[in-house]
C-alpha positions, 0 to 999 in steps of 0.5 A: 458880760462874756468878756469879761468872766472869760477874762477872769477866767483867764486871769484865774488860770494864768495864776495858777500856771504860775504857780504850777511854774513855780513849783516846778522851775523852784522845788527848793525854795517851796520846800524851805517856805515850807519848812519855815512856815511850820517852825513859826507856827510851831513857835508860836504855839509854844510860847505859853511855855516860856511864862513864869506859871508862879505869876501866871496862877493869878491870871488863871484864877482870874479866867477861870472865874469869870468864864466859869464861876468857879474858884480854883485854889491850892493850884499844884504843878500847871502846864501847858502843852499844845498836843492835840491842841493847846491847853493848860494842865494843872495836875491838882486844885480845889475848885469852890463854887462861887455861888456855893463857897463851902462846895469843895472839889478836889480835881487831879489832871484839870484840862483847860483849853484855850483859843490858838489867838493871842497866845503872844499876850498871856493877858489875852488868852482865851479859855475854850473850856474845862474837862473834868476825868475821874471826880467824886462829886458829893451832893445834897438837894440844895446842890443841885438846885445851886449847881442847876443855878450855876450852870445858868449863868455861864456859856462856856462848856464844861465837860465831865468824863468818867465820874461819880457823883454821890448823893446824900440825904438830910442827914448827909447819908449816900442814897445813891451813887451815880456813874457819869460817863459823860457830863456835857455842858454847852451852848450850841450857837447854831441853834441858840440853845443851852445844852446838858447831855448826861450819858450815865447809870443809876440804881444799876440802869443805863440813862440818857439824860437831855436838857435845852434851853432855846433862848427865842424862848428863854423862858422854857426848858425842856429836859428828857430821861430815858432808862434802858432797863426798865424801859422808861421815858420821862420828859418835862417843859417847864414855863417860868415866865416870871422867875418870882413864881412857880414853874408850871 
């Protein structure tokens, strides 16, 4: 058993005294591999650009509804940039909520990440996740229930930065604005758990707000809020064992 891990000690150091030979009897050579290799990374990483977007819309549109449950139209100006990764730009649409059609929000400088694989085949490119800056999001109490229930059925993050979501009685008046700082939405796949982190001000008191859903046990969730001022903490666990009942 010696023997042989001092041979595979051997072998491992020879490797590496080739390589360190190489790179000095062949600076040159490891400069121009160097330098190709990061002019076909780079050119694969942009071809996206290279699609006709007026087709491209429709497979989008499609991603964006699978992944995401929602409807975008009205789609004005997409690009694709890859810095600092890659990513789609749409410079203004309509975003419909499937489960919800008449919700319409009007985004400007809708961000789309995608997966660095496939980008070869614009038919198999991934969507990473969509990031919302600067929306008013007007809601009744059936939309958040309906936006609650939206979240539930998809696993891909949404994240919302720097927003104002408004909220309206009955008689459809503001009782209350709300500045969102950040509205994350994700699942953390280490710890199997569905997750909203809210970080937000509401009748002038900084929030956090924290939302789980562990799937070893999908029927609890547990949700906290915490106030600055006044000091305030509120925490919940719902059990809905049988969805057609009420939650305990």
């Amino acid at each position: 058993m010696k023997n042989y891990l001092r041979k595979f000690e051997n072998y491992i150091l020879s490797i590496r005294n080739g390589i360190s030979r190489y790179k000095n009897e062949k600076p040159f050579e490891i400069i121009i591999l160097s330098i190709a290799l990061v002019f076909l990374l780079s050119l694969y990483f942009t071809i996206p650009a290279f699609y006709n977007y007026k087709n491209f819309n429709s497979e989008i549109q499609k991603k964006v509804s699978k992944d995401f449950k929602l409807d975008l139209k009205n789609i004005s100006s997409i690009t694709y940039l890859m810095i600092p990764t890659p990513h789609f730009l749409i410079e203004e649409c309509d975003i419909h909520f499937l489960n919800d059609p008449k919700k319409v929000l009007k985004a400007k400088n809708l961000k789309i990440n995608i997966f660095s694989k496939n980008l070869h085949k614009k038919e198999k490119i991934e969507l990473k996740n969509i990031r919302l800056n600067k929306i008013d999001l007007d809601l009744q109490f059936n939309d958040i229930k309906n936006f609650y229930n939206h979240l539930k059925k998809i696993s891909k993050p949404i994240y919302i930065k720097n927003s104002n979501f408004f909220f309206r009685n009955d008689e459809k008046e503001i009782v209350s604005i709300s500045k969102i700082k950040s509205f994350d939405y994700f699942f953390d796949y280490q710890n199997k758990e569905k997750k909203l982190n809210i970080l937000g001000n509401l009748f002038g008191s900084s929030f956090k707000f924290n939302w789980e859903k562990n799937f070893s046990n999908p029927y609890i969730t547990q949700s906290d809020i915490k106030f600055k001022s006044p000091n305030l903490n509120i925490s919940n666990k719902f059990n809905n064992e049988n969805e057609n009942e009420n939650f305990t």
